[in-house]
VOPATOR-379197 format. One line per field, with one value per residue (C-alpha): residue in three letters; x, y, z. Coordinates in pm, whole numbers, plus 50000, padded with zeros to 5 digits. Example, Ala and Ser with C-alpha at 12.3 -4.5 7.8 and 13.67 -1.06 7.14 Angstrom:
2
residuo [Ala/Ser]
X [51230/51367]
Y [49550/49894]
Z [50780/50714]
//
This chain:
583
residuo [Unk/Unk/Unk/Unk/Unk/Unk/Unk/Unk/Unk/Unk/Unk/Unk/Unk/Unk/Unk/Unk/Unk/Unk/Unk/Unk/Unk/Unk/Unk/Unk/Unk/Unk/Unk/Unk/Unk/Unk/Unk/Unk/Unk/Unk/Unk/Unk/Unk/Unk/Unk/Unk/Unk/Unk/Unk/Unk/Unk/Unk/Unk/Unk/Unk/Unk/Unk/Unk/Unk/Unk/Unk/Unk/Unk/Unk/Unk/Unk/Unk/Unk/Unk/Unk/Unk/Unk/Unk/Unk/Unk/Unk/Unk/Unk/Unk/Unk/Unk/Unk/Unk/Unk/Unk/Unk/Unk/Unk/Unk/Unk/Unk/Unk/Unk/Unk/Unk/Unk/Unk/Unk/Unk/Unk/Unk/Unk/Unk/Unk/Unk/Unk/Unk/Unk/Unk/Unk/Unk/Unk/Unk/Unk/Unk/Unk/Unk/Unk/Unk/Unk/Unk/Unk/Unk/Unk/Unk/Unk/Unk/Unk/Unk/Unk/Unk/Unk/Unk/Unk/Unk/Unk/Unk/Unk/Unk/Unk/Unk/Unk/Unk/Unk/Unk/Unk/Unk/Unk/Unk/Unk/Unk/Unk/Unk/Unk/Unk/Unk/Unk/Unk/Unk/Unk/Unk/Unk/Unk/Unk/Unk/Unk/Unk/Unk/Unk/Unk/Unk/Unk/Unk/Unk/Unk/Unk/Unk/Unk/Unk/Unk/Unk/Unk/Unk/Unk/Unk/Unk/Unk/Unk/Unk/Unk/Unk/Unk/Unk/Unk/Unk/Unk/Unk/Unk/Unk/Unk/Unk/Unk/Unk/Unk/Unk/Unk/Unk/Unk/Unk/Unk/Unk/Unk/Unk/Unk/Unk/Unk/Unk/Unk/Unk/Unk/Unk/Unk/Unk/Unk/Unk/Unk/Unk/Unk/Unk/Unk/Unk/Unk/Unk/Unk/Unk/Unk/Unk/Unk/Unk/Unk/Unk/Unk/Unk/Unk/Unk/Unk/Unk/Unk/Unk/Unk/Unk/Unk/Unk/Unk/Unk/Unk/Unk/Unk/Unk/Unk/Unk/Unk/Unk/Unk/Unk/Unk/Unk/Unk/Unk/Unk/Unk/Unk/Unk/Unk/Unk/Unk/Unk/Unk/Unk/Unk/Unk/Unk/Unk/Unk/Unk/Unk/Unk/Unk/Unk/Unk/Unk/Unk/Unk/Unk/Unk/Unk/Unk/Unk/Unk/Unk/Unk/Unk/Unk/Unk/Unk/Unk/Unk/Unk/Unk/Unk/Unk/Unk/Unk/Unk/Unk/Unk/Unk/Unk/Unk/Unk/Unk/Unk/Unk/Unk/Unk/Unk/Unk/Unk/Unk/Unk/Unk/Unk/Unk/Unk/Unk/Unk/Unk/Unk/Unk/Unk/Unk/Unk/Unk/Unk/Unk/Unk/Unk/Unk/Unk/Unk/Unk/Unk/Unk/Unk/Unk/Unk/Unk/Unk/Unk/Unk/Unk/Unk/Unk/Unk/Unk/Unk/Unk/Unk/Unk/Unk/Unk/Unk/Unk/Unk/Unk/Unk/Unk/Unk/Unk/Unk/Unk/Unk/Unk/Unk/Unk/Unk/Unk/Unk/Unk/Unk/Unk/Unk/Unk/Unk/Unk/Unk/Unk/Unk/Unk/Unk/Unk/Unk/Unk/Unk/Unk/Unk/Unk/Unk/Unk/Unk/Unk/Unk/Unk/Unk/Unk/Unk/Unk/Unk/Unk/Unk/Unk/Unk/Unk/Unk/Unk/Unk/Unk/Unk/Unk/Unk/Unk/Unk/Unk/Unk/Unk/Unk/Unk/Unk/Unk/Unk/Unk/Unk/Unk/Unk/Unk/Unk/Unk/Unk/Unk/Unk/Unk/Unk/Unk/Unk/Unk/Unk/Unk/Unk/Unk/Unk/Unk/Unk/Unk/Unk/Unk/Unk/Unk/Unk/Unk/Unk/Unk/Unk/Unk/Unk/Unk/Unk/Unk/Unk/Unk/Unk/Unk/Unk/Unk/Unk/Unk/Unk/Unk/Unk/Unk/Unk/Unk/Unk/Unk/Unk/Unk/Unk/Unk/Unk/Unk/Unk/Unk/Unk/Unk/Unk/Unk/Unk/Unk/Unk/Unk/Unk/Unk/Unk/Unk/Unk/Unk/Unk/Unk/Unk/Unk/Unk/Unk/Unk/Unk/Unk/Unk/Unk/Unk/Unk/Unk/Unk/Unk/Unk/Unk/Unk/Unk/Unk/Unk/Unk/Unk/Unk/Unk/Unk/Unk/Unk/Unk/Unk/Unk/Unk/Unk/Unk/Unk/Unk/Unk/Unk/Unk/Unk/Unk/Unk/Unk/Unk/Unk/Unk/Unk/Unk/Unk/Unk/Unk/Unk/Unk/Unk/Unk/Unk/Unk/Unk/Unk/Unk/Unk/Unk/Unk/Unk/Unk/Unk/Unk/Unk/Unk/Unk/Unk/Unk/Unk]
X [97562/97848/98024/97818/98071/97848/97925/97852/97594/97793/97634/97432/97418/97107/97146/97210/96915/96703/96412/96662/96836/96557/96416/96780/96898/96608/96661/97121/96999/97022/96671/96759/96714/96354/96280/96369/96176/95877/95922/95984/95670/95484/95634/95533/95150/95172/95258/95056/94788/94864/94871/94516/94393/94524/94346/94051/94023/94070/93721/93601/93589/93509/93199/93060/93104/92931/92641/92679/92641/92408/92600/92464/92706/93011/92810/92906/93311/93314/93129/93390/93664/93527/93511/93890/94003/93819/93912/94247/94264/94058/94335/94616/94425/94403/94758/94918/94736/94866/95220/95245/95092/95358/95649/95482/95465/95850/95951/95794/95932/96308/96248/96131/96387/96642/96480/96434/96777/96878/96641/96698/97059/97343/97044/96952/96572/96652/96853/96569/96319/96604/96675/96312/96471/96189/95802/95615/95895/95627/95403/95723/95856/95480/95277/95465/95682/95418/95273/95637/95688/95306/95282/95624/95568/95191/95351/95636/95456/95168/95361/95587/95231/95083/95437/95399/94993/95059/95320/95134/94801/94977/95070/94715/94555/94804/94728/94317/94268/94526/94643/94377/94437/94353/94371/94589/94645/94476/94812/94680/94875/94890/94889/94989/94817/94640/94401/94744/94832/94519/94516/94848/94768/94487/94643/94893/94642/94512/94805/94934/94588/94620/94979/94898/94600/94726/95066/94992/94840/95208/95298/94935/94927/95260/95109/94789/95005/95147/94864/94683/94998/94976/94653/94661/94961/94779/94507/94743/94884/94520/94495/94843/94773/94413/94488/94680/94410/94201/94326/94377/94041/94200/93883/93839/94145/94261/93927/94038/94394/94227/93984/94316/94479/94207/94133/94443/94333/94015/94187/94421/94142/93933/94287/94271/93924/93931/94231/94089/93756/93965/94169/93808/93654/93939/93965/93571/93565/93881/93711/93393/93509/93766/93408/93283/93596/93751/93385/93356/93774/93635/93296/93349/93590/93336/93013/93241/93258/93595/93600/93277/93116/93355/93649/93509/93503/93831/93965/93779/93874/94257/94205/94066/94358/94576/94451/94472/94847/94877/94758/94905/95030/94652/94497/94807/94811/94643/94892/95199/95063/95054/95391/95576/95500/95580/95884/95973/95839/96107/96375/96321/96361/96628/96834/96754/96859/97211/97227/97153/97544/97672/97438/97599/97943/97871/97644/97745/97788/98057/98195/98555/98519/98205/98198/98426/98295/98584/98594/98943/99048/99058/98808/98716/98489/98675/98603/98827/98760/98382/98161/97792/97641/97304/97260/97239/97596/97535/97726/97526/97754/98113/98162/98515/98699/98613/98723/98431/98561/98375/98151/98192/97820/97769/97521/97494/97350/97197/96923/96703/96778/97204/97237/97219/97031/97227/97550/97307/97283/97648/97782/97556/97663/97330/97463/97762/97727/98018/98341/98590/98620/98468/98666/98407/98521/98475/98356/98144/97790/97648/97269/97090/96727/96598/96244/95998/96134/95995/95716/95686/95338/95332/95387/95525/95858/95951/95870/96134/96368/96412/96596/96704/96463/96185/96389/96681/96572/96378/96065/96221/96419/96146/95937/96224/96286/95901/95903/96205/96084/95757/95580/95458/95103/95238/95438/95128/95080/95444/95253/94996/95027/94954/95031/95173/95266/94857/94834/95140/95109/95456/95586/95488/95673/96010/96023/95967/96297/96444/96395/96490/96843/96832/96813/97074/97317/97516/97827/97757/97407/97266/96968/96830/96518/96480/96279/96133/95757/95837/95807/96135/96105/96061/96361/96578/96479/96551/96917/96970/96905/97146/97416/97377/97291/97548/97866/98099/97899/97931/97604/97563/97239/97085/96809/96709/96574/96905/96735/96966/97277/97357/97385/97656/98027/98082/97923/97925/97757/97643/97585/97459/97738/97731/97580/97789/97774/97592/97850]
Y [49135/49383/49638/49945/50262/50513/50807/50731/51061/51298/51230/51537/51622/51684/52041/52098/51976/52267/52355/52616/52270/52140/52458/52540/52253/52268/52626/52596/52230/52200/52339/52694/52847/52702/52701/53104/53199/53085/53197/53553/53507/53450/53750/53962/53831/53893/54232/54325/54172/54409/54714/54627/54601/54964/55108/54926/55123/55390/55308/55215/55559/55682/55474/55586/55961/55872/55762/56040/56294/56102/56196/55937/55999/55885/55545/55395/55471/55388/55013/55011/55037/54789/54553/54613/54542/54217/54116/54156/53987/53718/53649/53701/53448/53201/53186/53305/52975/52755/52830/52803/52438/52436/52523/52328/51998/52010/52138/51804/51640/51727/51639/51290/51203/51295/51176/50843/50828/50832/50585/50298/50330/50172/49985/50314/50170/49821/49954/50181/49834/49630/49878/50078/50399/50553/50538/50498/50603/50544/50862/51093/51034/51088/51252/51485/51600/51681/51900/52031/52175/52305/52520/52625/52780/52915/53032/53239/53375/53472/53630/53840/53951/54062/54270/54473/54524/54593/54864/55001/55033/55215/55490/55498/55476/55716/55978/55931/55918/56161/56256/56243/56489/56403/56535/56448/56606/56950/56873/56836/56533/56437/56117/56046/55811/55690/55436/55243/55243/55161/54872/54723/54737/54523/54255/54245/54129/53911/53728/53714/53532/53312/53202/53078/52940/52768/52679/52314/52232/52173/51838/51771/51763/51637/51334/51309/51261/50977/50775/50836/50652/50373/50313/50316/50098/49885/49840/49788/49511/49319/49419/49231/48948/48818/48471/48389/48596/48433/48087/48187/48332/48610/48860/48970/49003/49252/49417/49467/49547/49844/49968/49987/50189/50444/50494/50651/50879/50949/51090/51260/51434/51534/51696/51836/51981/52110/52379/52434/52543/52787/52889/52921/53176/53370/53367/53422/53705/53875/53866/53953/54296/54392/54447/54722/54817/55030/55252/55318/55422/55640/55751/56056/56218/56112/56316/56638/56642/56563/56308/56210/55910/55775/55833/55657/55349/55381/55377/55069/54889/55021/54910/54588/54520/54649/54493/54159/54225/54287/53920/53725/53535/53460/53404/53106/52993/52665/52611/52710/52434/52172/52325/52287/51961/51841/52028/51793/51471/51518/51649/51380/51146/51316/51253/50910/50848/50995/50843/50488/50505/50648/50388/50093/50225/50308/49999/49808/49528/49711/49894/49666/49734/49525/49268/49411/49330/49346/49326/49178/49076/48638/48396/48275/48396/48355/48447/48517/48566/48541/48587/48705/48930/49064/49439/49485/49333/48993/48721/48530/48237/48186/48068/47845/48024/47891/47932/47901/47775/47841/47501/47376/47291/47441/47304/47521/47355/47436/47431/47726/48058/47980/48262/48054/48335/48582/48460/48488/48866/48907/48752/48983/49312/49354/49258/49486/49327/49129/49088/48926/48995/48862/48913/48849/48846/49187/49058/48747/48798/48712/48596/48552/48353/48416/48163/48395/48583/48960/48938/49291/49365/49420/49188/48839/48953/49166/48937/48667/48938/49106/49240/49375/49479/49273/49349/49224/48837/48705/48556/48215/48240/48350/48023/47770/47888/47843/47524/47447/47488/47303/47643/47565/47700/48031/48066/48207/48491/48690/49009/48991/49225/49156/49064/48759/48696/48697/48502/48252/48002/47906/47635/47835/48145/47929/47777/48115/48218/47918/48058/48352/48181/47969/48350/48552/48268/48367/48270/48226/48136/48174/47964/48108/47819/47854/47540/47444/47470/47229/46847/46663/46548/46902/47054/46776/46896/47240/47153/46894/47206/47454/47161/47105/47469/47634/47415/47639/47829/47758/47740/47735/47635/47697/47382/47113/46889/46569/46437/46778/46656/46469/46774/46925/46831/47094/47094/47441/47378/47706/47693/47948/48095/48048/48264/48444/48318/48584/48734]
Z [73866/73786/73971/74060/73925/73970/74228/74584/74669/74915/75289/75388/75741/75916/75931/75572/75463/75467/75295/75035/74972/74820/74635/74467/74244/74015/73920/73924/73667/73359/73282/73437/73074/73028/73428/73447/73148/73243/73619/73417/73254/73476/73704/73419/73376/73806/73786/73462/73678/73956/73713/73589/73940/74017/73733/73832/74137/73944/73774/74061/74187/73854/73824/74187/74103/73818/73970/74226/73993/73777/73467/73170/72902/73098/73159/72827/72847/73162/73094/72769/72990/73219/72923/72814/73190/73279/72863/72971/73309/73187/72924/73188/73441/73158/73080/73426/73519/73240/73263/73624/73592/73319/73561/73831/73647/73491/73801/73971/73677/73795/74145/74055/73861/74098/74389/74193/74072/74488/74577/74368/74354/74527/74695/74888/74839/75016/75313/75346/75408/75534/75844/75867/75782/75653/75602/75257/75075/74766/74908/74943/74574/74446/74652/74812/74543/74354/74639/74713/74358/74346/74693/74644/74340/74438/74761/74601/74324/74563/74797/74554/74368/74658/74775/74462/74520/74844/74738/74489/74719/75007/74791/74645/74999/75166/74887/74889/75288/75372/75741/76046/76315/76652/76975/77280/77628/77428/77137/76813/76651/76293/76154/75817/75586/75884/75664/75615/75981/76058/75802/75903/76256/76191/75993/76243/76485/76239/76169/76550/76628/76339/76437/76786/76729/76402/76448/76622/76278/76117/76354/76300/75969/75928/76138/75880/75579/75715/75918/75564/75369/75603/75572/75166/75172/75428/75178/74881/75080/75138/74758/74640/74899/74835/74760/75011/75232/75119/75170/75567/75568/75755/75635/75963/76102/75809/75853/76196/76119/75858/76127/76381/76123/76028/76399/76361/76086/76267/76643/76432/76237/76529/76611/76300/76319/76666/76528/76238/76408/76640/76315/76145/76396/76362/75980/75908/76204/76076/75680/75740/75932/75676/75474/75726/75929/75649/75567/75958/75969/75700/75736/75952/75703/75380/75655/75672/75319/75269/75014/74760/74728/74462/74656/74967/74746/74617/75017/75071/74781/74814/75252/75144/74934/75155/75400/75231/75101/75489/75598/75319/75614/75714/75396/75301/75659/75542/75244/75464/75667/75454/75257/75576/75663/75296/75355/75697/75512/75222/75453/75645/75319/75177/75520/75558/75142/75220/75579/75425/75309/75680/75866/75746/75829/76185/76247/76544/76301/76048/76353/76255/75854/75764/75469/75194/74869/74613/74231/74096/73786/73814/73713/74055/74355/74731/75083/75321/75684/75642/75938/75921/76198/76240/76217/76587/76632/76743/76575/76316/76159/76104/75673/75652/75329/74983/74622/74413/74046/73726/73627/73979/74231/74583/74782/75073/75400/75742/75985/75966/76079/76042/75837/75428/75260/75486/75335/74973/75012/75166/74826/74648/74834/74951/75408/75500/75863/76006/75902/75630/75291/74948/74607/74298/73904/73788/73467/73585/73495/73830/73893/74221/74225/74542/74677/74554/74203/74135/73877/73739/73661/73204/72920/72982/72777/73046/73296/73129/73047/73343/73458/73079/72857/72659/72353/72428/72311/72039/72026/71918/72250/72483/72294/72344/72695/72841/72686/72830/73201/73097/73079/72685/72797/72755/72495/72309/72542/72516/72469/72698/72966/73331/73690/73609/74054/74080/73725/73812/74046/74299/74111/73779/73903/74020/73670/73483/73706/73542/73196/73294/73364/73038/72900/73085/73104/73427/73503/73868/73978/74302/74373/74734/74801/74460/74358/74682/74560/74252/74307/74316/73923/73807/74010/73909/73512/73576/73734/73457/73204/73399/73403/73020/72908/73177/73178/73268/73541/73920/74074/74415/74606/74939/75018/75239/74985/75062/74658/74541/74703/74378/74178/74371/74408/74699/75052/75267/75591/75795/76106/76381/76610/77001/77198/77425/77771/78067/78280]
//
C-alpha cells in the first residue's frame, strides 16, 4: 500500500448539486470540440426536419385542392414532390437517429468514467458500504447514467425542435385561419389568428390536467427504480452465494426473502398504475379530440366559403402541430418522469460521493481529529496514542504504542469482537474512528490479507496478480508460486478464465493469497484470519515460506490458533474498552 496523492474531490453542498451540475461538465470537458459538433449536427438535421414538415403542409393543401378541383395533370408533380420530401426525411431520420445515439453513448461514456473515477477512489466506494450511505451504488453508475445522458439529450433536442415547429406553424396558422369576429354586448370584436388562441388555450388545459394528475408519479417512480435494484441485487446475492445456500438449505427462506422484496415492487406498481390510468384518460381524451376539435373551430368559416377544401387541411394539419408544439409538456410527461427521478437518484449519489470525505470528519467518532494516518520518511511503522472507536462514538479498544521493525513477527491477540481486524483497517487507512496517530514508511510496500481474499472473476493470472496486472509476472513465477502453496493442480490452468471464489474452495482461496504474497513481496504483511480454514500443517508451511522468502518483512498476524504463537517474537493483546458506567 502507498500513499494515495491524488486530489481530495472538493465537498459539494447539497444545494449545489443541481441537475445543471450534472448536465455542464460533459460539454466545458475535454470532448467539447467533438461533443458540440455533433449537438450542431444534429440541430441542423432538427431544423431541416422542421423545414420539410412546413413544406409538407404546403402539399398538403396542394394535394386536397387537387382533388377538389379534380385536376389530373398536377397528380404526378404533386406525388414527385411527395417522393423528394419523405426521400429526404427518411435520410434525415436515419442519421438524426444515429448521431444522437452517437452523442448519447460518448456522452454516457464521460459520465462513467468520472463517476467511476469518484467512486473507487480514496475508498469513496467502501465508506459508502461501511456507513450505508447510499443504495445500489452498482444501478446508479450503470443504469441510470445511461438513462441520464439518453433523456437528457432526447428531452433537449425535442423540446428545441418542437420551439422552432411551433414558431414556424403559428405564422402559417395565423395567416391561413385569419381573424374571427364575434359579437359581444351588440360590439363586434376581432380576434386575431384565433385558430392559435384557440390551440394554445387548449394545450394549456391539457397540460394543467396532466400536471396534477401526473406529478405524484416522480416519488413514485423514483421509489420503483430502487425497490427494482434491490430486488436484482437480492437475486445476485442468492446467485454469488449458492453453495453456501445450499449447504444451509436456506431455499425457502431466500424464496421468502425474494417474495418480501418484490411485494415491494408489486404495491409500488399498483401505485404506479393507478396514476398512470388517471394520466391515461387524460392523455387518450386530450389526443383523440385534437383529431376533430380543430375541423369543428373551423368548419363554419370553410361552409361560408371562406377557405377551400385544401386550405381546411392545411389549418388542421398546422392546429395539430401546433397543437402538439403546444403540449410538448404532455406528450414527454412520461420521460420527464422518469428523467427527474434519474435526476434525484444521481444527485442523491453524487452528494453522498463528496459527503463520504465530510462524514468522517464530523463523525461522533473523529469529532477530536480521528486516526491520523501519516507517511514519513523512516523504515519503521509506530502508533502513538492509539484508541479504536466505533462509528457511533463509543469506545472500542485502547492499543499500548508499538514500533513495528522491518523482519520482526506480530501476533496480534484477543477475544472476539476487541476490535483485532478494527485495528487491521485502522493501520490500513481504511477506520478514521477514534483517536491517536499512526506514522507508516512512505516507501514500504504494504500488504493486507484479510480471512476471505477478493477473487476477481477472469483468468487465474489476474487472480494471483492482483492487485497489479496479469502481466506484471512470468509464467515461471506464477508456476513456482502455486506450487509453492501446494496449489500444483493449477499451474496448468493460468489462462483459464473464471470465478475462481465459486471454483476455489476456503483453504484453496487462503493459499492462493499466499502466492499472491510470495509474488508481491511486501514489506509489511498483514494477515487478518488469514489461514484459519487451513489445517495447522499447511499454515505452518505457508509462514515457514514468508519467514524464508520475506526476511526482512514484519508480518503481523491477527489469530487464535496458540500452534502460531511460535512464529512470532511480538505479542499485542487487544482488548475491549469498559463500558461507561449509567449515571
Amino acid at each position: 500500500m502507498t500513499p494515495n496523492t491524488s486530489p481530495t474531490p472538493t465537498l459539494e453542498p447539497d444545494d449545489k448539486v443541481s441537475a445543471w451540475s450534472l448536465i455542464k461538465p460533459y460539454w466545458v470537458s475535454e470532448e467539447w470540440k467533438i461533443a458540440w459538433g455533433l449537438l450542431v449536427t444534429i440541430v441542423a438535421i432538427n431544423l431541416t426536419n422542421v423545414w420539410i414538415t412546413v413544406k409538407f403542409n404546403t402539399w398538403n393543401g396542394d394535394f386536397y385542392n387537387m382533388l377538389q378541383a379534380k385536376s389530373v395533370k398536377d397528380f404526378p408533380h404533386l406525388m414527385m414532390v411527395w417522393a423528394v420530401l419523405v426521400a429526404a426525411l427518411i435520410v434525415l431520420f436515419v442519421y438524426g437517429r444515429y448521431l444522437r445515439q452517437m452523442l448519447g453513448f460518448r456522452w454516457r461514456q464521460w459520465l462513467t468514467t468520472r463517476y467511476l473515477e469518484e467512486w473507487l477512489g480514496h475508498g469513496v466506494f467502501y465508506r459508502i458500504e461501511r456507513d450505508r450511505l447510499a443504495d445500489n451504488p452498482d444501478q446508479r453508475i450503470s443504469d441510470d447514467l445511461q438513462s441520464f445522458a439518453t433523456s437528457t439529450l432526447t428531452l433537449t433536442l425535442d423540446f428545441l425542435s418542437t420551439v422552432v415547429t411551433l414558431i414556424s406553424f403559428i405564422t402559417i396558422l395565423w395567416s391561413l385561419a385569419g381573424a374571427l369576429t364575434v359579437t359581444l354586448g351588440g360590439m363586434p370584436l376581432v380576434i386575431p389568428g384565433y385558430m392559435v388562441w384557440v390551440a394554445a388555450l387548449y394545450a394549456l388545459a391539457g397540460s394543467y390536467m396532466t400536471y396534477k394528475l401526473g406529478h405524484p408519479l416522480v416519488a413514485i417512480t423514483y421509489q420503483q427504480q430502487k425497490v427494482e435494484a434491490d430486488f436484482r441485487f437480492g437475486l445476485i446475492r442468492v446467485r454469488e452465494n449458492s453453495e453456501q445456500i445450499a449447504f444451509y438449505d436456506g431455499e425457502q427462506t431466500e424464496r421468502a426473502s425474494a417474495q418480501n422484496v418484490f411485494q415491494r415492487i408489486r404495491d409500488n406498481w399498483w401505485r404506479v398504475m393507478k396514476y398512470t390510468k388517471r394520466l391515461s384518460f387524460v392523455l387518450s381524451f386530450y389526443g383523440n379530440i385534437a383529431t376533430i376539435f380543430p375541423l369543428i373551430v373551423a368548419a363554419p368559416k370553410y361552409f361560408s366559403g371562406a377557405f377551400t377544401l385544401g386550405v381546411l387541411m392545411q389549418i388542421q394539419n398546422a392546429f395539430g402541430t401546433v397543437s402538439d408544439s403546444f403540449s410538448w409538456f404532455i406528450n414527454s410527461y412520461g420521460s420527464l418522469v422518469e428523467w427527474r427521478a434519474t435526476v434525484n437518484r444521481l444527485r442523491e449519489f453524487k452528494r453522498v460521493v463528496h459527503a463520504s470525505h465530510l462524514k468522517e470528519a464530523t463523525s461522533p467518532a473523529t469529532a477530536h481529529g480521528g486516526i491520523n494516518l501519516h507517511y514519513v520518511d523512516e523504515d519503521r511503522l509506530t502508533t502513538d496514542g492509539l484508541s479504536l472507536s466505533l462509528p457511533s462514538g463509543a469506545p472500542l479498544s485502547q492499543i499500548r504504542d508499538i514500533s513495528i521493525q522491518p523482519g520482526s513477527r506480530w501476533l496480534v491477540r484477543g477475544a472476539s469482537g476487541a476490535g483485532k481486524s478494527t485495528l487491521m483497517r485502522a493501520l490500513a487507512g481504511l477506520w478514521p474512528f477514534g483517536n491517536g496517530s499512526i506514522d507508516a514508511p512512505v516507501s514500504a510496500r504494504m500488504m493486507f490479507i484479510p480471512q476471505q481474499s477478493y477473487m476477481p472473476i477472469g483468468t487465474l493470472k489476474a487472480a494471483l496478480a492482483y492487485p497489479s496486472s496479469a502481466e506484471t509476472y512470468t509464467d515461471n513465477e506464477y508456476i513456482e508460486a502455486l506450487q509453492a502453496c501446494h496449489l500444483a493442480d493449477y499451474t496448468g490452468r493460468l489462462e483459464e478464465s473464471a470465478h475462481w471464489a465459486r471454483v476455489l474452495s476456503p483453504g484453496e482461496q487462503q493459499r492462493l493469497a499466499a502466492a499472491r504474497v510470495l509474488l508481491h513481496k511486501p514489506d509489511y504483511l498483514f494477515l487478518d484470519e488469514a489461514t484459519s480454514a487451513l489445517d495447522t500443517d499447511n499454515e505452518a508451511r505457508l509462514y515457514h515460506l514468508f519467514i524464508e522468502r520475506l526476511p526482512k518483512a514484519a508480518i503481523i498476524s491477527v489469530a487464535h490458533r496458540e500452534s502460531l504463537a511460535a512464529f512470532h517474537e511480538e505479542t499485542l493483546n487487544v482488548e475491549r474498552s469498559a463500558e461507561p458506567a449509567a449515571a
